[in-house]
C-alpha positions as CSV (number, residue, x, y, z in Angstrom):
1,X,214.3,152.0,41.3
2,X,213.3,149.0,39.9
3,X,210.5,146.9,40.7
4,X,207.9,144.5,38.1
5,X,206.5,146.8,36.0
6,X,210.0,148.3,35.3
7,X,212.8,145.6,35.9
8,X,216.7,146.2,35.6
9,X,216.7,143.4,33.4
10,X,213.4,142.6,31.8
11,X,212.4,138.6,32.3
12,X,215.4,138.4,34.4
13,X,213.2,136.6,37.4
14,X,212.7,134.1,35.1
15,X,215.7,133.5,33.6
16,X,217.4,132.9,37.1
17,X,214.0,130.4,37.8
18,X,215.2,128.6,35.0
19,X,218.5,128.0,36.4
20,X,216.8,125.8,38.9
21,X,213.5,124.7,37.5
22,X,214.7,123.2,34.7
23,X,216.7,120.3,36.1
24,X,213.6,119.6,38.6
25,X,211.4,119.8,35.3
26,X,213.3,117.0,33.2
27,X,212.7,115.2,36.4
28,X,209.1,115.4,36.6
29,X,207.3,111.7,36.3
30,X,204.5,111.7,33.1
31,X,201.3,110.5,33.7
32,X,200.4,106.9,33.9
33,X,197.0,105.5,33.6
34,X,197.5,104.4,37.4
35,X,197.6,107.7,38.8
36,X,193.8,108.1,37.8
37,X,192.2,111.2,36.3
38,X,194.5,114.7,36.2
39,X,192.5,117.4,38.0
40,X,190.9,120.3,36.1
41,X,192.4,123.8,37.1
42,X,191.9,127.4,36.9
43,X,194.9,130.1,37.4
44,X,195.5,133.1,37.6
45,X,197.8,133.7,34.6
46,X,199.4,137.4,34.7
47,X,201.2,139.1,32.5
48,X,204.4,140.1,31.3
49,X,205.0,141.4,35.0
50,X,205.2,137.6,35.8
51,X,208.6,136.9,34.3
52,X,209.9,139.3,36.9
53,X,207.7,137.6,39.4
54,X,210.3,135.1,41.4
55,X,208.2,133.9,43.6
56,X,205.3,133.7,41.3
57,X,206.9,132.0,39.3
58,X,207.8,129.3,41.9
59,X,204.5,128.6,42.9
60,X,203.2,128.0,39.5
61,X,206.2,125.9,39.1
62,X,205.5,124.0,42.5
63,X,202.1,123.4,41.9
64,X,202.8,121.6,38.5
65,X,205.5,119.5,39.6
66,X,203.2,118.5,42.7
67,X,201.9,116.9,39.7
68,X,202.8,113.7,37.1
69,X,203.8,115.6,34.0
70,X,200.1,115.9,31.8
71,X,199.8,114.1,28.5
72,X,198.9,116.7,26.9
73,X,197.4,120.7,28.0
74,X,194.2,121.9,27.1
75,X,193.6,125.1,28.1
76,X,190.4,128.0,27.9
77,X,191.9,131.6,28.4
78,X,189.9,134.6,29.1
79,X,191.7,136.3,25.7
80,X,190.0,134.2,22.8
81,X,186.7,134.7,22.9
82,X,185.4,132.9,19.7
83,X,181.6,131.2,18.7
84,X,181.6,128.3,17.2
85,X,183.9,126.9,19.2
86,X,188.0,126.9,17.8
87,X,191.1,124.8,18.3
88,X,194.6,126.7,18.0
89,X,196.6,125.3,15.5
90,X,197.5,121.5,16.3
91,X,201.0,122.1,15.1
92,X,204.4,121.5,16.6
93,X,205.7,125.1,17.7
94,X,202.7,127.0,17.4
95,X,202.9,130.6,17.4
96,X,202.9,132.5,20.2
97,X,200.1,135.7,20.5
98,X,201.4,138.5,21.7
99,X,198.5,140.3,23.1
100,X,199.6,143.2,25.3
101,X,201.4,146.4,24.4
102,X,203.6,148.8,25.9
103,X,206.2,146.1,27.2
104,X,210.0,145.6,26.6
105,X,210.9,144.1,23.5
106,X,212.2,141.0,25.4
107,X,208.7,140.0,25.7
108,X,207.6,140.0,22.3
109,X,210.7,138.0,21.3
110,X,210.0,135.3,23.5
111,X,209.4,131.7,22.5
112,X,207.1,128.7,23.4
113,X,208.0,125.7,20.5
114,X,205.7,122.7,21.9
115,X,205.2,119.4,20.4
116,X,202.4,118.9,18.1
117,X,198.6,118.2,19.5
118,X,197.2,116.3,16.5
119,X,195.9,113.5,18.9
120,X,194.6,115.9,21.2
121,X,192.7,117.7,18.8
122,X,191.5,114.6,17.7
123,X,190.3,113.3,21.0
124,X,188.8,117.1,21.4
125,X,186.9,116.9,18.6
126,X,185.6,113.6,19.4
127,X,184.3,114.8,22.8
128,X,182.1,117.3,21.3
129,X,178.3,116.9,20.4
130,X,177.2,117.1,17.0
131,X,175.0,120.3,17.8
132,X,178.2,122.3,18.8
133,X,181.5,120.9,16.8
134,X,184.7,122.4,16.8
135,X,186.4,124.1,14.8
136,X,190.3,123.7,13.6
137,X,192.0,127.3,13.1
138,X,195.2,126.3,11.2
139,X,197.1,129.7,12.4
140,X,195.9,130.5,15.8
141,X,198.2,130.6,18.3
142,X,198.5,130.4,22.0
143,X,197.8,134.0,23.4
144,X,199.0,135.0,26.7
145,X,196.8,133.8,29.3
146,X,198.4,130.4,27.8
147,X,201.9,130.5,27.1
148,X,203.1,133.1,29.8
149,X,201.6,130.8,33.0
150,X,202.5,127.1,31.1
151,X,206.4,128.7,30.7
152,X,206.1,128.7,34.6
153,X,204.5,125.3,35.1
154,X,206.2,123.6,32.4
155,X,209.0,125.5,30.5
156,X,210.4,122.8,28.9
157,X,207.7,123.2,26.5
158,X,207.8,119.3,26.5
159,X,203.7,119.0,26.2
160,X,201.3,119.2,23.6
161,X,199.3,122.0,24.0
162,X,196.4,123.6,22.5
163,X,193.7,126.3,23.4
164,X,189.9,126.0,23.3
165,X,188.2,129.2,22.5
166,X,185.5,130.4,25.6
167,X,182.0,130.9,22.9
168,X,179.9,132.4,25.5
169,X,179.5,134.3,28.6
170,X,177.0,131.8,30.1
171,X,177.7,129.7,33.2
172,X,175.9,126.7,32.4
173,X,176.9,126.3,29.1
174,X,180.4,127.0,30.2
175,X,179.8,124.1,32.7
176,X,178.1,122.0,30.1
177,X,181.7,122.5,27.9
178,X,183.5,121.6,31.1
179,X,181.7,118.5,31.6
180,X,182.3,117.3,27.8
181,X,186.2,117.6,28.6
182,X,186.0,115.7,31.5
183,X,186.9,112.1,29.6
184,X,190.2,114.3,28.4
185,X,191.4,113.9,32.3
186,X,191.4,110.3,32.4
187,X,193.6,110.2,29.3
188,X,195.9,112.3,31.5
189,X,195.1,116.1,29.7
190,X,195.2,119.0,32.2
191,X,191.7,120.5,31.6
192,X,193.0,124.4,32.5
193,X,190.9,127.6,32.9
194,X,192.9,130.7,32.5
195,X,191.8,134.4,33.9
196,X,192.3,136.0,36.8
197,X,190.4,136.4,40.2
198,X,190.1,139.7,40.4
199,X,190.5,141.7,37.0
200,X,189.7,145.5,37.4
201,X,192.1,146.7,34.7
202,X,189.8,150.6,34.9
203,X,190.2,151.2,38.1
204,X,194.0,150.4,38.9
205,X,195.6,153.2,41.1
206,X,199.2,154.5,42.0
207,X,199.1,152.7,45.0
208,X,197.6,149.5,44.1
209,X,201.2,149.1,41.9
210,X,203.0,149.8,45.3
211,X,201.1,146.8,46.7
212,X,197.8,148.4,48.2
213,X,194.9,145.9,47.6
214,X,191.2,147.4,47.4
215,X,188.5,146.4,49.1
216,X,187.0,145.4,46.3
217,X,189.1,142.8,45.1
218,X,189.5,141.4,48.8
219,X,186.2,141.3,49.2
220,X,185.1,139.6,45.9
221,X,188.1,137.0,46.5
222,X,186.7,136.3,50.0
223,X,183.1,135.6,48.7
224,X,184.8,133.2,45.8
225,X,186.9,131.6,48.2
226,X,183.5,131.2,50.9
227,X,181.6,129.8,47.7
228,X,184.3,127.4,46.3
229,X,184.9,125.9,49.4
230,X,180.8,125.1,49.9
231,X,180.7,124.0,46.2
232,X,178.3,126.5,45.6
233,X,178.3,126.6,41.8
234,X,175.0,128.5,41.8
235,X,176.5,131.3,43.7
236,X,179.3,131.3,41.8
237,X,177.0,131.8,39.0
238,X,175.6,134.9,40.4
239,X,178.9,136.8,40.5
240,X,177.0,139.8,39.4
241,X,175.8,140.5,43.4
242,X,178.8,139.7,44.6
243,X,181.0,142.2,47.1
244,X,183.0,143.8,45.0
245,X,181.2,144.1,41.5
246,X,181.2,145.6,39.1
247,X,184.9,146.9,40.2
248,X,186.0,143.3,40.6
249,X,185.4,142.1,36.9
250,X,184.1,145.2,34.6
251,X,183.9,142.4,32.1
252,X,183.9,139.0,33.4
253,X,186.4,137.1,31.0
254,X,189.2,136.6,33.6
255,X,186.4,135.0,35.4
256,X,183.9,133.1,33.6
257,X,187.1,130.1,33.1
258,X,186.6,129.0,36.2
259,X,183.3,127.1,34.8
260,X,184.9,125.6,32.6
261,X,187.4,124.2,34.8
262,X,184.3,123.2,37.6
263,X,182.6,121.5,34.7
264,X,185.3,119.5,33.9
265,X,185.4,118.5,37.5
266,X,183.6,114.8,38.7
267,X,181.8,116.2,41.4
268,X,181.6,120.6,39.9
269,X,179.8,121.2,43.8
270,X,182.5,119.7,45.4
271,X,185.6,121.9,47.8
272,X,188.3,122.5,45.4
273,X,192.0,122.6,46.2
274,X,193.5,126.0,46.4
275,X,196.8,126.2,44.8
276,X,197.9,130.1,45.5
277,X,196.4,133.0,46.7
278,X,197.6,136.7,47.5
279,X,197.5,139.5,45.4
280,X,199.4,141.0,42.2
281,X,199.3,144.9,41.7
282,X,196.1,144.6,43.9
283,X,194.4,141.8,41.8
284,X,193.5,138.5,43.5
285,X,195.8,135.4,42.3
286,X,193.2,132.9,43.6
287,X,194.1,129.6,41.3
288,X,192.9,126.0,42.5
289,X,192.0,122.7,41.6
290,X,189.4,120.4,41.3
291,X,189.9,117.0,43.8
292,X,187.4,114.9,42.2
C-alpha cells in the first residue's frame, strides 16, 4: 500500500503537477512597480512527503500564481540558524541542501538551478544597519525549507533567490529584521518565512501518519489563528503559554519565521491573509500573508 511516506513512484505527485503547472507558470505576469508592494509571507514548507503531496502542491502553486511573478525571493527558513547574519551564495544555480535523511534517492538528486541574486544581495546588504551587517557565504545553499516549497510556487526556477539566515530566537529582534526587509517589497521581492505551524517531530505517533491530528497541534493552530486574526503580535510572542506547548514546537524554529514575515509587514498588528490550512501527518499547515 502506498501512501506519502512510501510512494509507488517517489516525487511522482509532482511530476504529474508539473504537467499542468508549468504552462500556467510561463504565464504568470512579473511584478510591476504598479501593483504596489508584494506581501510578506510565512508557509508551511514540508518535506520530501510534499512531492507526493498533489494537492499540496496545488495550493502552494495557486497561491503563488494569485500573485505577479516576484522580482526576486528572499526567504528565512527555520533550518539555517546562523549569527551574524548570512546570505546563501548569490550565484546562478546555487546548490541545493539536502538536509533530511532516510528518503529515496530521487530526492537527493533533485535540482533547483535559479538565476543569480547579485542585485538582491546587494539591495540586502544595503537594508541592513551598520550594527548588524551581513554576511556573504560564497557556498551556502538553499536548504529545504527553501527549495522544496519554491519548486511548488515557482518551479520554473525563473527567480533569483536567496536565503537569510534566522540569528536569534527573539521575537522582537526577529521583528526588528522583518521591518529592515520591508523596502525589499516595494522593489517587488517576496519577503518569505519558512517553518511550520505545528512542528512536534518527538511526539509523532502511528496514527498521526494515518491522518489523526492531536490535540495539541489543533489546539496551538486555533490560538495562532485567534491571535493572527486580532494582530496580536504580543501574544504571538508568548507562544510559550500557548495550548498546546511544549508538544506543539519542542523547539521553536518552525515557528519563530513567522516574525520575520509580520515584521516585514506595513502594519505587523494588522489580520493577515490565510493562504492554507489543514494538517500534514498531524502537523498544522497554517501559511498566510500579510495585506498591508
Amino acid at each position: 500500500m502506498s501512501d506519502l511516506f512510501n510512494p509507488a513512484i517517489p516525487a511522482g505527485a509532482y511530476d504529474e503537477f508539473l504537467v499542468e503547472a508549468l504552462p500556467a507558470a510561463r504565464a504568470q505576469r512579473p511584478w510591476t512597480p504598479a501593483d504596489g508592494p508584494m506581501p510578506a509571507l510565512y508557509l508551511s514548507h514540508g518535506a520530501p512527503p510534499l512531492f507526493d503531496d498533489g494537492p499540496w502542491l496545488r495550493q502552494l502553486f495557486g497561491w503563488a500564481q494569485s500573485l505577479p511573478k516576484p522580482a526576486g525571493i528572499l526567504i528565512v527558513s527555520a533550518h539555517w540558524e546562523s549569527a551574524p547574519l548570512m546570505l546563501s551564495s548569490a550565484a546562478a544555480h546555487t546548490p541545493l541542501v539536502y538536509d533530511f535523511g532516510g528518503f529515496h534517492p530521487r530526492y537527493y538528486s533533485m535540482t533547483y538551478d535559479t538565476p543569480g541574486a547579485e542585485n538582491l544581495a546587494r539591495r540586502v546588504a544595503a537594508a541592513m544597519p551598520d550594527t548588524e551587517p551581513v554576511h556573504q557565504h560564497p557556498r551556502r545553499g538553499l536548504d529545504h525549507g527553501a527549495w522544496v516549497p519554491l519548486m511548488a510556487m515557482y518551479p520554473l526556477g525563473d527567480v533569483p533567490v536567496l536565503q537569510l539566515s534566522m540569528p536569534t530566537h527573539d521575537p522582537d529582534r526577529l521583528l526588528a529584521l522583518g521591518s529592515r526587509l520591508r523596502s525589499l517589497r516595494e522593489e517587488g521581492v517576496l519577503v518569505i518565512g519558512s517553518g511550520f505551524m505545528t512542528h512536534g517531530l518527538p511526539f509523532v505517533t502511528r496514527d498521526m501518519l494515518h491522518g489523526v491530528v492531536p490535540g495539541w497541534s489543533s489546539d496551538f493552530d486555533a490560538w495562532v489563528a485567534d491571535a493572527l486574526s486580532r494582530g496580536d503580535v504580543d501574544a504571538l510572542a508568548g507562544y510559550q503559554r500557548a495550548p498546546g506547548m511544549p508538544f506543539a514546537h519542542p523547539t521553536p524554529d518552525h515557528y519563530l519565521p513567522l516574525f520575520v514575515t509580520l515584521g516585514a509587514a506595513t502594519d505587523p498588528s494588522a489580520p493577515v491573509r490565510t493562504a492554507i490550512e489543514g494538517y500534514m501527518m498531524g502537523f498544522a499547515k497554517r501559511s498566510f500573508q500579510t495585506v498591508g
